[in-house]
N, C-alpha and C positions, 0 to 999 in steps of 0.2 A: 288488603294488601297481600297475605296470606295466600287468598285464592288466585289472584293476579300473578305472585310469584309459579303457584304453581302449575297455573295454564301455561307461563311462559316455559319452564321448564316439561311439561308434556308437550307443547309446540317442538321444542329441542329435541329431545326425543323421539319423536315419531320422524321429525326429518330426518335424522342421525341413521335411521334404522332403514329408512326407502331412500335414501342418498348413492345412487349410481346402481340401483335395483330396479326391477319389473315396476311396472305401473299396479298398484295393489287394485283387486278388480270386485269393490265390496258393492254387496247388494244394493243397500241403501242409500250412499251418501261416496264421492269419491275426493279423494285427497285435499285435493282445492279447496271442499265446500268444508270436509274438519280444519282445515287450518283457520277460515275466514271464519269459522264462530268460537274457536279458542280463541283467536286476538280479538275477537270482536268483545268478547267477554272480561277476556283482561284489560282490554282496556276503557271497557267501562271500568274496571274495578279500580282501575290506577285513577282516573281522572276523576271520580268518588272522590275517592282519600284526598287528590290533590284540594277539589273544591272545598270540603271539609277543612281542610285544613289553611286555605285562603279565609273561608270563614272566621275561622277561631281567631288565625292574625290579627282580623280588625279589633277585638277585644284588647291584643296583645299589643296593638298600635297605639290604642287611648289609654289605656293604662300609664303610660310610661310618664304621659307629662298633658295640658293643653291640646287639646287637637279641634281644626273646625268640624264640625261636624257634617261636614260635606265630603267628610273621608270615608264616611260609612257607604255612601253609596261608590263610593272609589274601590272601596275592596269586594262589595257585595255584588257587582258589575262582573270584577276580575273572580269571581267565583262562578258564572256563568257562562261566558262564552271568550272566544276569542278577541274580538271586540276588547271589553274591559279587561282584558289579561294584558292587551299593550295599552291599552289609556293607565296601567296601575304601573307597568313598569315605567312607563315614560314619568310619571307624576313622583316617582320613587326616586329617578333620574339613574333606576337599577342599581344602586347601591342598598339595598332592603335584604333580607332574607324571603320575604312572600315572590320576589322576582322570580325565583330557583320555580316556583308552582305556576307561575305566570308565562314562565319561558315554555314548561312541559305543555300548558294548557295550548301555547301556538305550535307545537311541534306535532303535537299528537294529530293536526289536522293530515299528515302523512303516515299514520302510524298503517293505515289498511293500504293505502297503495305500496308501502314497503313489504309486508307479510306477502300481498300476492304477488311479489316478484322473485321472493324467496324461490319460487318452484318453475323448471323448466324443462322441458320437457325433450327428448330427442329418440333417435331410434338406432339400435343394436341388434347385433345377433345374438339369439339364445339356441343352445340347443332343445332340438325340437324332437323329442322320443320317437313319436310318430312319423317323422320321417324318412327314407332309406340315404344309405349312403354307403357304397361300396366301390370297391376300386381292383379290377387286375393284377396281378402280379405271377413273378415263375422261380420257381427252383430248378427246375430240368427242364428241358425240350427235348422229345424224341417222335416228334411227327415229322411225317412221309407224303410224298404225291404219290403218283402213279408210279407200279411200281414197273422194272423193265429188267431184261432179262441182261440187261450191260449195264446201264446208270439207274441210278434213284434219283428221283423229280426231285423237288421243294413243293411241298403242299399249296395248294391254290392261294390262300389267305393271303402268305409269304409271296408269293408271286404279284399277285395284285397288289399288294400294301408298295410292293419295290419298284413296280411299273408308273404307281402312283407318284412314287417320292422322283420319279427320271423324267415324268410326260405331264403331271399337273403342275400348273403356275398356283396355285394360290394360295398365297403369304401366307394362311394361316395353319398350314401344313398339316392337312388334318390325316396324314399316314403314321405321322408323330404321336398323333394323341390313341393312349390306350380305351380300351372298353371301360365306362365309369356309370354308376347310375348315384344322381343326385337329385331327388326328388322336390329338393325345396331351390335348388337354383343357386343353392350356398353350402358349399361341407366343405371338412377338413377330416385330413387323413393323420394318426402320427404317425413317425417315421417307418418306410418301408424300404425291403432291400431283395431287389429282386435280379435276377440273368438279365443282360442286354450285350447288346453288339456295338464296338465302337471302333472310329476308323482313326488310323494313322498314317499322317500324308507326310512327304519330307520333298523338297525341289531337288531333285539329279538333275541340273543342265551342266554340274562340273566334270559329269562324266559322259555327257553328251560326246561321240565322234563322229566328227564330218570330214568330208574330201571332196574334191569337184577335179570334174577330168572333160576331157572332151566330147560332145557326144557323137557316139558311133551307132548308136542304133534310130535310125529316123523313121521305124513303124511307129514306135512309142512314144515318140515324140512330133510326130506329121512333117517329117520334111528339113528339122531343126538341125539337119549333122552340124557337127563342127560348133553350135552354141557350147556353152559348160554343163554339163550334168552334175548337179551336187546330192551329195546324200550326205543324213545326216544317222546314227546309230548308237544303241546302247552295246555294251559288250555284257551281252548274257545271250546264252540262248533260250530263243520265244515259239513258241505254238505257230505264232503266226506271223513271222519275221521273213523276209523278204533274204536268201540265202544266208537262213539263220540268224540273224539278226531283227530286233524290231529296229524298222527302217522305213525315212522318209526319204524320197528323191522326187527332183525337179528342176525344170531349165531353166538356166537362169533368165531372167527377165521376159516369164513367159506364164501366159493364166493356168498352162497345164502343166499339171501335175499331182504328187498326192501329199494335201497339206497336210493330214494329222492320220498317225496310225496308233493303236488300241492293241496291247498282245498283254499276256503274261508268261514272266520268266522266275528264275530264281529272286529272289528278293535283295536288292542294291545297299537296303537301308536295315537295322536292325530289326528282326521279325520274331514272332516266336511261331512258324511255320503253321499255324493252325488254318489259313487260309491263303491261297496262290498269290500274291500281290497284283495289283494292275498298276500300267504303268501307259503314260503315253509322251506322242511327240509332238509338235505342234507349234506354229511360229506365232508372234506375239498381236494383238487385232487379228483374232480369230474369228469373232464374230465382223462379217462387213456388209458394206447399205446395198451392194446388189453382186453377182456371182461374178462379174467382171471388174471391179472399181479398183483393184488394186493387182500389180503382176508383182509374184515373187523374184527375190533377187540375192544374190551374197551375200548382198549386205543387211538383209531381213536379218532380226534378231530369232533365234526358237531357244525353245525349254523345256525342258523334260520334267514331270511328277511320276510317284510311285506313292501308292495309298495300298493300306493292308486293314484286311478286314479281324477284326478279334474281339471273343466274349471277355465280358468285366458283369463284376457285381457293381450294383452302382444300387446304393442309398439316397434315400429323398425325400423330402416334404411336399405330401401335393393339397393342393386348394383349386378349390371352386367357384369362382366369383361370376355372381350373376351369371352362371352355365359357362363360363370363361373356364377351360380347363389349365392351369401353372403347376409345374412341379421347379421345386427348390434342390440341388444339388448335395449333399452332403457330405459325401464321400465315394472313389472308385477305386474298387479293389481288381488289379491286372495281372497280379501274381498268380496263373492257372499252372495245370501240369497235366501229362497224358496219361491215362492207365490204358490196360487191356481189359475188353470187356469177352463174355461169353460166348458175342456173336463177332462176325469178323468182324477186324479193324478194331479199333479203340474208341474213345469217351476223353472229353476234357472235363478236366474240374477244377472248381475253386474255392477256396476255402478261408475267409476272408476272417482277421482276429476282431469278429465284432463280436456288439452284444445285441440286450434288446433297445438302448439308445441308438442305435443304426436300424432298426428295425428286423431285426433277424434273433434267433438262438442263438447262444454259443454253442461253437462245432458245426454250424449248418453247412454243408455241403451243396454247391449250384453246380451243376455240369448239363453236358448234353451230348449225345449218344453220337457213334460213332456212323449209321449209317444218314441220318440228318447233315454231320458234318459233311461225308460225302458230297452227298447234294447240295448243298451251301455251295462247298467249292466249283462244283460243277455249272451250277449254276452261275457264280460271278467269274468264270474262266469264259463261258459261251455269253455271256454277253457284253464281256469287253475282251473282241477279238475281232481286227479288223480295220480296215482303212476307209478314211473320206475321202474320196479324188475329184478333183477337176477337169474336166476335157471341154472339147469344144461343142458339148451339148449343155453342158452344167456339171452341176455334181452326180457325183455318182457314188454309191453307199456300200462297201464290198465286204459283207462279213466272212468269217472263215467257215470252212465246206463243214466242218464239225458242229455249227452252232446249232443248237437244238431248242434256241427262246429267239426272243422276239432282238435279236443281235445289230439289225439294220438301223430302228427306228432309237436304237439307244448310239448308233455313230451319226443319227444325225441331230438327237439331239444337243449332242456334244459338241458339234460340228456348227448346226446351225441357230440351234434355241437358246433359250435364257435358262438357268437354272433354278430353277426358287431358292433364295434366299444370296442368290449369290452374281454379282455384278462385273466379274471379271469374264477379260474376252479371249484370256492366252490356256496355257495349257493347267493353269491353274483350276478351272473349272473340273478337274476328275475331281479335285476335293471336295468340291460342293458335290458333285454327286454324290461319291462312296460318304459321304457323312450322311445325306438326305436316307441313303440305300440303311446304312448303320439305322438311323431312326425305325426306319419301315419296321426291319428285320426286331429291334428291341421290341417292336409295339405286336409283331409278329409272335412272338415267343409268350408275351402277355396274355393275349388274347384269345391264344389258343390252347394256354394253359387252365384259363377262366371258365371256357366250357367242356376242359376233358378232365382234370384235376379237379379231387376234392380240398379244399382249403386255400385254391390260390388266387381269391376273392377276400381281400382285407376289407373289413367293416370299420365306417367313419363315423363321424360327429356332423349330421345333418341340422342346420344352421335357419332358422325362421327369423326373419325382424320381428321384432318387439318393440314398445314404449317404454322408456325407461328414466328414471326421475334423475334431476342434476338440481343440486342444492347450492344454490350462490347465498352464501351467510353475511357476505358481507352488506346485504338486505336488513341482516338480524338486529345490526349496530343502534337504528335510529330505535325501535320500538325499547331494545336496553336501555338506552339514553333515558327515554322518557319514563322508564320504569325505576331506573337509580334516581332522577329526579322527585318523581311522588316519595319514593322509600325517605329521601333527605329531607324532604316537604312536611312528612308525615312524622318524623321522628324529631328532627327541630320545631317544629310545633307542640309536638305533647311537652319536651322539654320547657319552652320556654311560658310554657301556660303553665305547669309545672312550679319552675322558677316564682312564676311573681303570684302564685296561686287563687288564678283564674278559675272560677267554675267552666266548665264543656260545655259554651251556648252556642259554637258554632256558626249556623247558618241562622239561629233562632229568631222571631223578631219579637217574643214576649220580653226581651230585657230594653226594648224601647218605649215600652208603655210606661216604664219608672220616670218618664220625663212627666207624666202629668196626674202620678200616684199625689202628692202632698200638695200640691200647688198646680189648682188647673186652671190658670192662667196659661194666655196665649204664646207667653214665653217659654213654656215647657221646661221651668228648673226643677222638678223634682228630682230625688236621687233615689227614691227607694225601687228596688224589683218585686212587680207585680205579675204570680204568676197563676194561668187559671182566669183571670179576669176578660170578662167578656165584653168587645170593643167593637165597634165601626167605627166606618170610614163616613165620615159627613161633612156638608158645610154648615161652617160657625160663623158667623159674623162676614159671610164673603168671602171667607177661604178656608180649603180644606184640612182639617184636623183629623188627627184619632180623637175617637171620644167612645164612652161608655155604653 
């Protein structure tokens, strides 16, 4: 019982220790096969002592008073198998103390399908050393395009990533996602805090102005005198405003006209001047099923937006699922300010109270140089600059005589495309874009900090499945049962042999030969024990006796 205990408590043990851990990866033998010959061992040991001690019972039975002697083979039965463990309780009618040995002797038929369910098995990520896992990030931007002897470009990268986020459809908006190498298909980064670009959109239709008057000019409108002419206008003055104004006009109840105009002016909505604002006009079902299906009128609703572009520090947790690239948000810091730099023009900076739980130093400084900024502006002034019109050919796409990118193909797709990510058909659409453009630009600054900066390459936690062991204990319950069983088996038997001071014969069957020690008649009443003496099994008279 001894040893039994203590296999049961090394079984404890060893699960205790691989319980929600790697699959142990041993030469010889693996987990499964140690556990099934610990239990297999203990409980041989238990069901030893139990037997044993079913044994001695039958001594402890006759003793007491009278008994048939067809009881012997009743407990020496229940000392053997299953079988006779229920013919003994039943015959006890389980009020006995040998019951308690009787019951473990039928339980234990479950003792090994319990131990193997103990262990199960599932799979995890482990970090995997041998892996890569690295991620982009920026503290400055001060790269350039070509360069010209009037304006500074935007660098090719920046230019593609933003043509991406305006002209491609596809949800999974991969102008968004920065440079990452995750070798295993699964990493995690912690927290990083790097430069990005983000947009702020506000609806001006409250300061939208309109008028309608008669119309007096019929070149521009084919023949229409005397219909209404209405325009509709912001009051700020625009680059590309129609007598200083950004302005829409159109006859009423007629397909021509110019439904949606593109300019930048002073800023309507609270800015912090660091980029031109864009703003447009535009009446509400802007997108329609063919160029003719609807004719403007008075009573068409329009709406004005203004979206401003500007750098933030933004904090983040990123992960890799199955090559799934997600970044978690943390925090964004908007509080920048202007200095003067060496070269002309100025630098912005920010300077955000983190620490390294936002993934930065404290004191780190993010900015971006002043001829960069240039070009940024430059670039989101030339290509939102311009009208989409209607005439009696179709549309027609008019950007301003300044525009120096691709200015056309960005009013139509405002005009006439979907925007990824974004399902509205009115003048709301400029915020899906300058949000889509914000993305490009943030992934812009990332990724071209990755191959010209040393350090702006954050190192991850590259992420392997593994096997790994889960411990269901409450498997352990039956194999204890059966093992507090034998202990109670085993201990109220020495007591009660003890008690009436029985010799330890056990399972023995030399104290049955005293039936025919004094008197070897067929009735077998001797009473003395004979031990040593040498017997067979034979027939006597036509039926089977022990005999000498």
């Amino acid at each position: 019982m001894l040893l039994a205990t203590t296999l049961l408590i090394a079984i404890v043990v060893v699960l205790a220790k691989y319980n929600h851990q790697r699959q142990p990866a041993w030469k010889y033998v693996t987990l499964n096969s140690l556990i099934s010959w610990l239990s297999t061992v203990s409980k041989g040991c238990i069901l030893f002592c139990i037997s044993e001690g079913l044994g001695q019972q039958k001594w402890v039975w006759l003793s007491q008073k009278k008994r048939p002697l067809s009881n012997l083979r009743v407990f020496d039965s229940a000392s053997r198998g299953i079988y006779g463990s229920a013919e003994l309780i039943w015959h006890l009618r389980a009020r006995h103390f040998a019951v308690l040995g009787s019951l473990a002797l039928i339980l234990a038929l479950a003792f090994d399908p319990f131990t193997q369910n103990l262990i199960q098995y599932y799979s995890h990520l482990d970090i995997d050393s041998s892996q890569t896992a690295m991620l982009s990030n920026c503290s400055f931007y001060d790269s350039l395009g070509l360069p010209s002897h009037s304006v500074n470009f935007v660098e090719p990268e920046m230019k593609a990533n933003v043509y991406n986020a305006l002209f491609n459809s596809d949800s999974s908006q991969p102008w968004s996602t920065p440079q990452f190498t995750c070798s295993s298909g699964n990493c995690t980064w912690d927290p990083v805090a790097t430069l990005a670009m983000s947009a702020t959109c506000g609806n001006i239709t409250d300061k939208l102005i309109s008028f309608c008057a008669a119309n007096t000019n019929d070149t521009a409108f084919q023949g229409a005198e005397g219909a209404t002419n209405c325009t509709y206008y912001l009051p700020a003055k625009s680059k590309t405003s129609v007598n200083g104004n950004l302005t829409v006009s159109f006859l009423n109840n007629s397909i021509m006209g110019i439904p949606v105009a593109l300019g930048l002016s002073k800023a309507l909505l609270p800015s912090n001047g660091y980029i031109s604002p864009v703003q447009i006009i535009a009446p509400d079902s802007l997108l329609t099923n063919g160029l003719y299906s609807s004719r403007l009128s008075t009573t068409d609703k329009w709406q004005a937006f203004e979206c401003t572009l500007e750098p933030i520090v933004r904090s983040f947790r990123a992960t890799v699922t199955r090559g799934t690239y997600h970044e978690e948000t943390l925090g964004i810091w908007r509080n920048g300010s202007f200095a003067q730099t060496t070269r002309a023009g100025h630098y912005y900076t920010l300077q955000p109270p983190w620490g390294p739980e936002m993934g930065m130093e404290h004191n780190t400084t993010f900015w971006i140089d002043a001829m960069p900024t240039a070009a940024i502006d430059n670039f989101i002034s030339s290509l939102f600059a311009g009208h989409a019109k209607i005439d009696a050919s179709g549309y027609v796409f008019k950007p301003s005589p300044t525009s120096q990118y691709a200015t056309m193909d960005v009013l139509e797709a405002i005009a006439r495309s979907n925007i990824t990510g974004c399902a509205v058909k009115s003048a709301e659409k400029l915020r899906c874009a300058v949000e889509n453009i914000a993305s490009a630009m943030s992934k812009s600054f990332r990724d071209t900090a990755a191959s010209t900066q040393v350090g702006a390459n954050t190192t991850g936690k590259a992420m392997a499945s593994q096997t790994h062991v889960r411990i269901y204990w409450q498997w352990m319950a039956l194999p204890v049962v059966i093992w507090g069983l034998g202990v109670v088996t085993l201990v109220g038997t020495i007591w009660k042999s003890c008690r009436a001071g029985l010799p330890v014969w056990k399972n023995d069957v030399l104290p049955l030969l005293s039936i025919y020690e004094n008197d070897r008649d067929e009735d077998g009443k001797g009473d003395e024990i004979a031990y040593g003496q040498k017997v067979r099994l034979g027939e006597i008279n036509g039926r089977i006796r022990l005999s000498e």
